[in-house]
C-alpha positions in Angstrom: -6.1 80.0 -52.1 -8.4 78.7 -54.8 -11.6 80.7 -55.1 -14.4 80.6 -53.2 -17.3 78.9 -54.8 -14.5 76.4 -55.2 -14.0 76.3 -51.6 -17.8 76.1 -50.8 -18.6 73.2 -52.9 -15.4 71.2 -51.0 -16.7 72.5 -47.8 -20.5 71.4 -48.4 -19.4 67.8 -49.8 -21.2 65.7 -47.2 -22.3 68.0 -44.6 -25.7 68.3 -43.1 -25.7 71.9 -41.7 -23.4 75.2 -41.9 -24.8 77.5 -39.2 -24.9 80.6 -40.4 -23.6 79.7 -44.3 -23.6 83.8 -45.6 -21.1 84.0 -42.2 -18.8 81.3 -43.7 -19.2 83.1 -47.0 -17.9 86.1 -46.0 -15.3 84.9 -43.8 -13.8 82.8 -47.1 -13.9 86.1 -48.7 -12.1 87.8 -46.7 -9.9 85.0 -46.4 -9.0 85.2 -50.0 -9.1 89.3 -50.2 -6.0 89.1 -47.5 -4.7 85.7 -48.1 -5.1 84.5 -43.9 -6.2 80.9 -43.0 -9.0 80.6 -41.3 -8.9 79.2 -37.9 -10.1 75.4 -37.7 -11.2 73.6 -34.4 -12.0 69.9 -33.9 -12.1 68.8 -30.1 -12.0 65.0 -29.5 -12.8 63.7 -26.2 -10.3 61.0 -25.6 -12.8 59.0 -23.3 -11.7 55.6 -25.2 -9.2 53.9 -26.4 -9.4 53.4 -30.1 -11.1 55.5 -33.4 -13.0 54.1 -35.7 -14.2 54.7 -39.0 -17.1 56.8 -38.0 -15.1 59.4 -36.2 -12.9 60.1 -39.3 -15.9 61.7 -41.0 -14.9 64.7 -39.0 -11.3 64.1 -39.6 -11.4 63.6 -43.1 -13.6 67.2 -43.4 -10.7 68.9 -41.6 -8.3 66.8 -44.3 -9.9 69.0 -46.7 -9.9 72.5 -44.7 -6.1 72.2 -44.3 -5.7 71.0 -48.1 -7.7 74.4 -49.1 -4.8 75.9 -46.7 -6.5 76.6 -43.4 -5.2 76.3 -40.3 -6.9 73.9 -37.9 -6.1 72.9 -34.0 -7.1 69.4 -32.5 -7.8 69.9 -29.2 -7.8 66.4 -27.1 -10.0 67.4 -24.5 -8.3 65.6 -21.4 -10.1 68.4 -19.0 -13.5 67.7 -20.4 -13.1 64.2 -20.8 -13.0 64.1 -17.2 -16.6 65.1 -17.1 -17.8 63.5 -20.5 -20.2 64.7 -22.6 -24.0 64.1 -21.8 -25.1 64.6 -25.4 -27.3 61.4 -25.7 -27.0 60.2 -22.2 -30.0 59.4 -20.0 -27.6 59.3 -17.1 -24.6 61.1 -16.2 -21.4 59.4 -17.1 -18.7 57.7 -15.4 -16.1 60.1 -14.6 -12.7 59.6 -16.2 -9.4 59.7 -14.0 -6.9 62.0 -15.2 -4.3 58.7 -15.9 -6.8 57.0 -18.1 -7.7 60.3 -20.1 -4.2 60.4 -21.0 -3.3 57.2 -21.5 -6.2 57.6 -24.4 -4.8 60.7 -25.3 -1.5 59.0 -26.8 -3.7 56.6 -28.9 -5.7 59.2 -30.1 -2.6 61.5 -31.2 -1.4 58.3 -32.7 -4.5 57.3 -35.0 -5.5 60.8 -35.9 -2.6 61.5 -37.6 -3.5 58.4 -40.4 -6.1 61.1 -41.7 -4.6 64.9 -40.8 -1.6 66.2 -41.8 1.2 66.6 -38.8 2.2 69.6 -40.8 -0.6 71.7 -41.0 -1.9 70.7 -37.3 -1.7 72.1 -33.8 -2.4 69.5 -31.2 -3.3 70.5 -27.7 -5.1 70.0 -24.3 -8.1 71.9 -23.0 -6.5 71.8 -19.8 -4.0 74.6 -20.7 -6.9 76.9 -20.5 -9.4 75.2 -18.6 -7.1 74.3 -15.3 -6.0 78.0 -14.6 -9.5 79.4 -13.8 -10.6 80.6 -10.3 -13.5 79.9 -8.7 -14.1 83.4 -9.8 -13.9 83.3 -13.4 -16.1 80.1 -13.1 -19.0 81.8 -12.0 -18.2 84.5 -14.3 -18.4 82.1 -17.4 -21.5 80.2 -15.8 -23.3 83.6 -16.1 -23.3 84.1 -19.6 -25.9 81.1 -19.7 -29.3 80.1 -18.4 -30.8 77.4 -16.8 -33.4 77.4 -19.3 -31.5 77.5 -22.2 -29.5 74.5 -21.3 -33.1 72.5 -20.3 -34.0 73.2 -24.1 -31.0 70.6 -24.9 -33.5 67.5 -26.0 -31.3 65.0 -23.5 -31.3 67.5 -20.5 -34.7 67.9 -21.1 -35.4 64.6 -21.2 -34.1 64.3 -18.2 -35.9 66.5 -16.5 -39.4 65.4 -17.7 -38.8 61.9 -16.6 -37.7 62.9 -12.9 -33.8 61.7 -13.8 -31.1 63.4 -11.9 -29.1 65.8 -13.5 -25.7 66.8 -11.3 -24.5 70.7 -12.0 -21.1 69.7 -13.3 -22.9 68.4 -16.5 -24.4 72.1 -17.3 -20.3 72.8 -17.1 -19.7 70.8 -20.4 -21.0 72.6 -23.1 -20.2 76.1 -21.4 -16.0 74.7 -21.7 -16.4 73.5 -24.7 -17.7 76.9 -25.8 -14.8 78.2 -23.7 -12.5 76.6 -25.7 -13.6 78.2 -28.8 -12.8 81.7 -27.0 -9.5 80.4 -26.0 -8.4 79.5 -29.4 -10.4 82.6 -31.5 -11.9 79.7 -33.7 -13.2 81.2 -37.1 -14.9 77.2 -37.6 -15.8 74.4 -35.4 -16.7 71.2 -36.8 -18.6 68.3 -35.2 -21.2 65.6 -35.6 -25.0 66.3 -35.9 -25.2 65.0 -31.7 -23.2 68.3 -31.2 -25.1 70.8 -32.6 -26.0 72.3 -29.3 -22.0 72.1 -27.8 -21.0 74.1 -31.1 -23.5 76.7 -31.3 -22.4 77.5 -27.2 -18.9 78.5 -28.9 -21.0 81.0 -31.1 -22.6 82.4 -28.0 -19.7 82.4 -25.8 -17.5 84.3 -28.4 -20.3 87.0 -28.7 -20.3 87.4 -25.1 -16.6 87.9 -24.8 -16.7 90.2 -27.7 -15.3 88.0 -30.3 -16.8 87.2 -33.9 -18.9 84.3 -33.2 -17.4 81.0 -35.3 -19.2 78.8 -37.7 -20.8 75.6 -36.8 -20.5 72.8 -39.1 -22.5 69.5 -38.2 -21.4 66.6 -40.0 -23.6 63.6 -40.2 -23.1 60.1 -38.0 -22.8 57.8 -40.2 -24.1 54.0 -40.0 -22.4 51.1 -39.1 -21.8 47.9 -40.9 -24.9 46.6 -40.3 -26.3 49.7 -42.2 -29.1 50.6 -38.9 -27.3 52.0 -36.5 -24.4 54.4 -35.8 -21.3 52.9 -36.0 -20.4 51.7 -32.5 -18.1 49.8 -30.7 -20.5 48.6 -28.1 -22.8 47.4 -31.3 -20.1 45.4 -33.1 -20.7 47.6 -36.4 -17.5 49.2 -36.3 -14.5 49.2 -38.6 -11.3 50.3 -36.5 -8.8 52.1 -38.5 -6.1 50.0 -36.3 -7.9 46.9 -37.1 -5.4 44.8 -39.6 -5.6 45.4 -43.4 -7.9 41.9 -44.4 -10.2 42.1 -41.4 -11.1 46.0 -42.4 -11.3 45.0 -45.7 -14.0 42.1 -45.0 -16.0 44.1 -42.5 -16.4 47.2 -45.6 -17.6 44.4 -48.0 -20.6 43.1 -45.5 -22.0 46.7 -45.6 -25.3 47.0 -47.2 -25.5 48.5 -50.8 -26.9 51.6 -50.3 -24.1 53.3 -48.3 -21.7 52.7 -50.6 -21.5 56.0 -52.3 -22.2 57.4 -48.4 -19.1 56.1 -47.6 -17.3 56.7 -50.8 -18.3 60.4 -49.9 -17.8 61.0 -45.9 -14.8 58.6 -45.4 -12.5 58.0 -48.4 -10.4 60.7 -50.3 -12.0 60.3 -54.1 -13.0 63.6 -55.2 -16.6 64.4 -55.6 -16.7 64.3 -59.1 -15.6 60.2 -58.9 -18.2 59.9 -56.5 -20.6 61.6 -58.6 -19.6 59.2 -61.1 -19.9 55.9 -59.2 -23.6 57.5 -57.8 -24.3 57.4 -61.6 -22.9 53.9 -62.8 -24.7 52.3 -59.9 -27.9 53.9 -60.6 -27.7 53.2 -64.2 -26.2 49.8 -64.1 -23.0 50.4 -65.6 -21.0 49.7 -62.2 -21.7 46.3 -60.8 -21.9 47.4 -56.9 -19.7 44.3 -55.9 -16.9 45.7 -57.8 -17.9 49.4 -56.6 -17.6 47.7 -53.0 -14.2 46.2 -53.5 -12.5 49.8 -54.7 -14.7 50.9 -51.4 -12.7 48.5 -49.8 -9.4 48.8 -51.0 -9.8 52.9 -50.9 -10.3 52.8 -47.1 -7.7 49.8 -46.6 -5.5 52.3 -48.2 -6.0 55.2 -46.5 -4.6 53.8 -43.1 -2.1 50.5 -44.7 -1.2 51.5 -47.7 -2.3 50.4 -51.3 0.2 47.6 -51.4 -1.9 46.5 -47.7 -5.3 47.0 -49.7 -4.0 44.8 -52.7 -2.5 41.9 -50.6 -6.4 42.2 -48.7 -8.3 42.5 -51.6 -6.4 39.2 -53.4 -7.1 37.1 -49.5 -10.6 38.3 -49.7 -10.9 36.8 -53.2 -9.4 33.4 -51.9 -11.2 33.0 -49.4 -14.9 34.3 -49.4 -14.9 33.8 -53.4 -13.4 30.3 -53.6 -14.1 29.4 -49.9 -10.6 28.3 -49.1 -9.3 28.9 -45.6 -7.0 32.3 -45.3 -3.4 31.2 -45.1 -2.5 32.3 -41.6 -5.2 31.1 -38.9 -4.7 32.7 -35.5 -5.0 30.2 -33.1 -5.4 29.6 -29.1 -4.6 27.3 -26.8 -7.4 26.3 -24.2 -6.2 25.6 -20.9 -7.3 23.6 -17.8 -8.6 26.6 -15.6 -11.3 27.4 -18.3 -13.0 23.9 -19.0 -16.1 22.9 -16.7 -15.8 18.7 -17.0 -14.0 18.8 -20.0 -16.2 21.2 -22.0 -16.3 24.7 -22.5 -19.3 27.3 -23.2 -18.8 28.4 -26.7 -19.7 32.1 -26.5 -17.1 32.1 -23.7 -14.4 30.1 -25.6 -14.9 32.9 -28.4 -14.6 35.6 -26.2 -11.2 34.3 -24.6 -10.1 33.2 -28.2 -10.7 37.0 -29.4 -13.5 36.5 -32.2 -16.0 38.3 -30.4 -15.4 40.9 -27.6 -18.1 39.6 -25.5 -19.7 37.1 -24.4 -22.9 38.8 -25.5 -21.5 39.7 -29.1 -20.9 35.7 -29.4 -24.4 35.0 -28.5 -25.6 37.5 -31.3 -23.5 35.7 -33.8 -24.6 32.0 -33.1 -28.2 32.6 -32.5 -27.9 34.5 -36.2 -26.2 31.2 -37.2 -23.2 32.8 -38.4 -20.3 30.8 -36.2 -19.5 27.3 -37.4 -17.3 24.9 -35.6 -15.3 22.7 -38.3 -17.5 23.5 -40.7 -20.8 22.8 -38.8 -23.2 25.9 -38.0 -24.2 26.3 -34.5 -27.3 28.2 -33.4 -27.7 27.4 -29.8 -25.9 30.3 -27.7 -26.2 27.8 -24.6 -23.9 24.8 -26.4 -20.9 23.6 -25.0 -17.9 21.8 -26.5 -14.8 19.9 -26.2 -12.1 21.5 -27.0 -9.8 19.3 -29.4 -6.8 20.3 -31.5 -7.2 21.5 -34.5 -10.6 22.0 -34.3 -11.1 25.9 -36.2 -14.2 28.1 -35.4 -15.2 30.6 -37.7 -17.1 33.4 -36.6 -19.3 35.7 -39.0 -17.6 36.1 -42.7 -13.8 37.2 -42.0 -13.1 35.8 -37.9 -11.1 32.4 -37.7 -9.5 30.6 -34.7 -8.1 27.1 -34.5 -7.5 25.6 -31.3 -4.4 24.2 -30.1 
């Protein structure tokens, strides 16, 4: 194990807040003095389908614990997905079934694996643990925590101020997550910022079952495409590390400027003294920050396709958004019958069904933004309708083609 001041400054690289850091100090050292990993624990919710570049912020921290030779366990939390999270909710969420928690699960296992080393990771379900108590040991675990205390949770109380139901099963979350923290004997838990409160219930819940309380590490929620808001599905800011090789590479060149040594630092593998260095050359004008974008580009293109995948992206990219030539390969769709209302067809809907936008709503953004054109011709009224003919190719945002057939 390399030293560890060495260690510290990996660990720090990007994180907001190590709760307490002297703990994680002395932990390392002890580490070191008798040459045992430290236990690592990330638990992902599988609650959707599909991962996207802001989750991997996590992932790519615990990249680095089990490069510095720590041992880390994944838990997929198929018995708390079930419940879901209320971190950030004004409402209680939709309860999972247990066939659509695992059905997630699989992806999950699949995707996570493009950042983490198989090697160097256990994988496992909180329901190994979880499932087995009795009503018994229930109560037992809901008495190590008060009312109160989980009221001072800013959504909870929230909640509470404005009159907004909040069931009992919801106070159950944070206490099993904290439960699974005892289960496993964590030494670290990592999560976002959001789960401050869920990691520092592992801290209490080890004390109270006589272990040494982990470390929290909160790492920070980084922005989506649009360079506002958290990167989100639901917002359309998201790069998906399934999405193919061009279309990831075209949504990381529309992000703003300024998080491009963010990104550089929370979601790609150049060591911190490269970053350091881009930081620099952008400040002082020596990079030119559309070439600083395209290595952004084809560093993340790489991570999860390959370089030979980020070149072939990189060169398309050039073609088309430099030159403005259409890419070679145009995905197209064929409108039928059962769709068309006298002949025409509601163009938000038509770019739904044709997959450039996932919603109807999404499409609506786009157009009234003026960013879909219709051979060539920019549309701006979300209401229009159009006749489908053959041939015709829509073009949605920067990167999103369709031609009709």
């Amino acid at each position: 194990m390399i030293s560890v001041e060495k260690q510290m400054e990996i660990i720090k690289r990007g994180t907001v807040e190590i709760v307490p850091e002297n703990e994680l100090i002395a932990k390392l050292e002890r580490s070191v003095k008798t040459g045992s990993p430290l236990h690592i624990k990330l638990g992902l919710d599988p609650t959707a389908p599909d991962i996207h570049l802001g989750h991997t912020v996590v992932l790519q921290k615990i990249r680095q614990f089990q490069e510095l030779g720590h041992h880390t366990t994944i838990i997929l939390g198929d018995f708390t997905a079930r419940i879901g999270d209320p971190t950030g909710k004004s409402e209680a969420r939709k309860q999972l079934t247990e066939e659509q928690v695992l059905e997630n699960a699989k992806t999950y296992e699949r995707q996570i694996f493009k950042v983490l080393d198989p090697e160097k990771t256990t994988l496992t379900f909180n329901s190994k643990w979880l499932a087995p108590l009795n009503f018994a040991q229930v109560i037992e675990l809901s008495a190590k925590y008060t009312v109160a205390r989980m009221l001072e949770r800013d959504d909870f109380d929230k909640r509470f101020k404005e009159g907004l139901p909040i069931s009992v099963h919801e106070f159950f979350y944070p206490l099993m997550q904290g439960y699974d923290s005892v289960a496993l004997k964590a030494d670290i838990e990592l999560g976002g910022t959001d789960q401050k409160f869920n990691l520092l219930m592992g801290r209490t819940l080890q004390r109270e079952y006589g272990q040494e309380p982990q470390i929290a590490i909160m790492m920070p929620i980084i922005e989506g495409t649009d360079g506002v808001h958290k990167m989100s599905k639901s917002l359309g800011n998201y790069i998906g590390i399934d999405e193919q090789p061009g279309e990831m590479y075209g949504k990381t060149m529309s992000i703003p400027d300024e998080l491009m040594v963010r990104y550089f630092e929370l979601v790609t593998t150049v060591s911190l003294d490269e970053v350091k260095k881009i930081a620099n050359g952008l400040e002082n004008g020596e990079l030119h920050p559309r070439d600083v974008k395209m290595r952004l580009a084809r560093e993340i293109v790489g991570i999860y396709h390959g370089q030979e995948a980020a070149l072939q992206a990189e060169t398309e990219f050039k073609r088309v958004f430099q030159q403005h030539d259409l890419p070679d390969e145009i995905p197209t769709f064929n409108v039928t019958e059962d769709v068309l209302e006298d002949g025409l067809i509601w163009l938000p809907k038509l770019m739904q069904l044709s997959g450039l936008c996932a919603s109807t709503s999404e499409a609506r953004r786009l157009i009234q933004q003026g960013a879909v054109r219709v051979d060539g011709e920019k549309f701006d009224d979300p209401n229009h309708k159009i006749k489908p003919v053959k041939g015709i190719i829509i073009k949605a945002g920067k990167r999103k083609f369709v031609q009709l057939m």
